[in-house]
N, C-alpha and C positions, 0 to 999 in steps of 0.2 A: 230213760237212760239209753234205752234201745237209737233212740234217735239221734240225741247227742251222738255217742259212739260212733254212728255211720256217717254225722255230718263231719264231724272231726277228720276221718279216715276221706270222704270225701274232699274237704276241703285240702288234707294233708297231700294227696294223690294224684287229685285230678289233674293229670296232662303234664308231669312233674316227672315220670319217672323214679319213683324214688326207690323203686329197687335196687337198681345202680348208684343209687347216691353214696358217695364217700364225703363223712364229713371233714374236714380238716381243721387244723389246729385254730387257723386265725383265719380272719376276714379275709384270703385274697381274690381278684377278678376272675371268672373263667378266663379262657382265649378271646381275644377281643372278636369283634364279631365282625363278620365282611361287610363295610359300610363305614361313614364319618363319624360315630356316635358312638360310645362305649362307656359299657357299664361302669363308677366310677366306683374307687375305693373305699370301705367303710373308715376307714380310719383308728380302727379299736375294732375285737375281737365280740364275737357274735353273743360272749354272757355280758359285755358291758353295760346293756341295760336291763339285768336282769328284774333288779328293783319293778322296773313295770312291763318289760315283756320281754317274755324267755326266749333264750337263744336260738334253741330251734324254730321259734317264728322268724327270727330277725333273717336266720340262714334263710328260710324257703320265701319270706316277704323279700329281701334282694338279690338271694341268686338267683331266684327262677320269677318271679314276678315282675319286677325291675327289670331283669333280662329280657322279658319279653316283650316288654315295653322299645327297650331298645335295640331289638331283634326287629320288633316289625317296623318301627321309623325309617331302620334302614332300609328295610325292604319297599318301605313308600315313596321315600327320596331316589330309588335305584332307578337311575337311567335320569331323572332331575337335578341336572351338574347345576345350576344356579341356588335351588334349596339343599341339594349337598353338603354347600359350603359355605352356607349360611350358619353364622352359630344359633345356637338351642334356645337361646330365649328371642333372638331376631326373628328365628322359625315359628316359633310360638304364638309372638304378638303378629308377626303379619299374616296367618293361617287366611285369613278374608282373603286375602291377593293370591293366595295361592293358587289352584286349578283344582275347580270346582271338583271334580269328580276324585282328589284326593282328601279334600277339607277332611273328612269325616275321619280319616287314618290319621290323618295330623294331629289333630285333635285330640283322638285318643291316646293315641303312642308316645308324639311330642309333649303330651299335658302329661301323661304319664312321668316321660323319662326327668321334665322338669321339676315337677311336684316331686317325687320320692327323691332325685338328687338332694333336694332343700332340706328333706324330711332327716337323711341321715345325717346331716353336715350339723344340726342342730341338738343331735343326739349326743350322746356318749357322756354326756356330764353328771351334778351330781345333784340337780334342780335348786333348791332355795330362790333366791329373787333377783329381778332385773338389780341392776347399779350403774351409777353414772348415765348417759345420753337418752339410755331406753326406759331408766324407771323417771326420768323427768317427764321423758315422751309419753309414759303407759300414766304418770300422776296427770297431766295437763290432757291429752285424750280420750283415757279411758275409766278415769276415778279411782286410780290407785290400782296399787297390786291387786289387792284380796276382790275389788269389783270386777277388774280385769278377768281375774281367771272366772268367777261369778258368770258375767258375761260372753267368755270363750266358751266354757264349759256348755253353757245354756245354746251357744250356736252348735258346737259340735253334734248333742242331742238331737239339734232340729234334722238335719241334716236327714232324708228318708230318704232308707235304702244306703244304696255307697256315695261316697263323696269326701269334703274334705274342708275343717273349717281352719279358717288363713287370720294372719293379720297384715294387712297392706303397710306401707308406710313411700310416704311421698320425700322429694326434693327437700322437701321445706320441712321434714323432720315429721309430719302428722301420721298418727296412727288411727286403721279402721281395722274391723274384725268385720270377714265378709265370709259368706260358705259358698260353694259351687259343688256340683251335683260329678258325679262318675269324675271325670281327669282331668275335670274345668281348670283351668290356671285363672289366674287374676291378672298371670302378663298380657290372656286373649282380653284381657278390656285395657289394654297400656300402662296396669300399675304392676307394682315391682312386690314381694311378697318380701315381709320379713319372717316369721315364721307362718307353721302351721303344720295343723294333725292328720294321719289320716284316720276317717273311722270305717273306711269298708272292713267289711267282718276278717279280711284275710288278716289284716292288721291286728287283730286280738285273740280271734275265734279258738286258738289250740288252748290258752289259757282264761278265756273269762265267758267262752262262747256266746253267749248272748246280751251279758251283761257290759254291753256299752261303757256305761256310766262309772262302772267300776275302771275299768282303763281308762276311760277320758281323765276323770281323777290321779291314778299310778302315774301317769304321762307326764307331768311335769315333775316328778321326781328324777327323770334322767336328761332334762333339759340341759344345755351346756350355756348358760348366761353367757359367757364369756363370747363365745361364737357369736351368738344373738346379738349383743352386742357390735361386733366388728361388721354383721350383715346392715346393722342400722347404721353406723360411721358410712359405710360403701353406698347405701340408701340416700344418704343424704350428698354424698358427693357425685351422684349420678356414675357410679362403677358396679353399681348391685346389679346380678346377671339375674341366675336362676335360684 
């Protein structure tokens, strides 16, 4: 118990400030931050998905987490007026063309800032199952609901250490379930993400600490079909960003 407790307080603490933390009523942004990039809006209030992860993670997973994400992108793009002004998933997929000696900040901060954007946009609903485009999509490439999530689930697991497991979806409507490691996107290989989780421990650790597989589970109780859905219409029409 000794340890839990101090990783919690670790995890809760570390580099965060939280003595000064004032929580507030509802989701809004900090001050945006100096550079092209900013933190975006939750859209619903930080108990929305209480169902599978308490408020106070959602708060410290995107003020301070997500913020730092987009704290330092800006700081890698600073004085880079060409990647500036590039938008976030252009940034993303062409990180290879970039300058060498930034790749690795890109990488991290840009894959960051785009994974968790996706993460919250897809949140705040009240789960049950795809309908219309994307349960045709998840029955014709992934073997139905109940295999799909089977299948998610079991990628999320594999996933050692932090990371993030995604489901792709193409042009042409097809769906893949792929994982990548730390703040990998699936834009840095040119496909477009329709959803996906994340399982680094910050993502759960205040409420299920070590128990992974118990949140992977909870997780699609606050999924928003509906969202997920219009990210697959924009997927298919070639309009899908981050």
């Amino acid at each position: 118990m000794a340890f839990i407790h101090r990783r919690g307080l670790m995890l809760g603490a570390a580099g965060l400030g939280l003595a000064s933390l004032v929580r507030p009523a509802s989701a809004q942004a900090p001050a945006a931050p100096t550079g092209p990039f900013t933190l975006p809006q939750l859209g619903y209030a930080f108990d929305k998905n209480e169902a599978a992860i308490d408020a106070r993670t959602m708060e410290l997973h995107w003020r301070f987490h997500h913020q730092a994400y987009v704290t330092g992108l800006n700081a890698a793009v600073a004085g880079q007026d060409a990647l500036a002004r590039m938008p976030l998933d252009e940034l993303v997929m062409g990180i290879n063309q970039a300058p060498e000696a930034l790749r690795t900040r890109l990488r991290n901060f840009g894959g960051g800032h785009a994974n968790h954007s996706m993460f919250w946009e897809i949140m705040g609903g009240a789960g049950g199952e795809a309908a219309g485009n994307v349960k045709a999509a998840i029955d014709r490439d992934l073997g139905g609901f109940g295999e799909f999530k089977n299948r998610f689930n079991a990628a999320a697991m594999s996933v050692f250490g932090s990371g993030w497991a995604f489901v792709t979806v193409t042009r042409e409507g097809r769906l893949a379930i792929v994982t990548k490691p730390n703040q990998d996107s699936p834009l840095m290989d040119g496909q477009r993400v329709l959803m996906g989780n994340d399982v680094w421990e910050h993502a759960y650790y205040l409420r299920y600490q070590n128990r992974r597989a118990e949140y992977v589970g909870k997780w699609w109780d606050v999924l928003d079909w509906a969202k997920i859905g219009t990210r697959f219409d924009a997927g298919v029409a070639g309009t899908l960003k981050v």
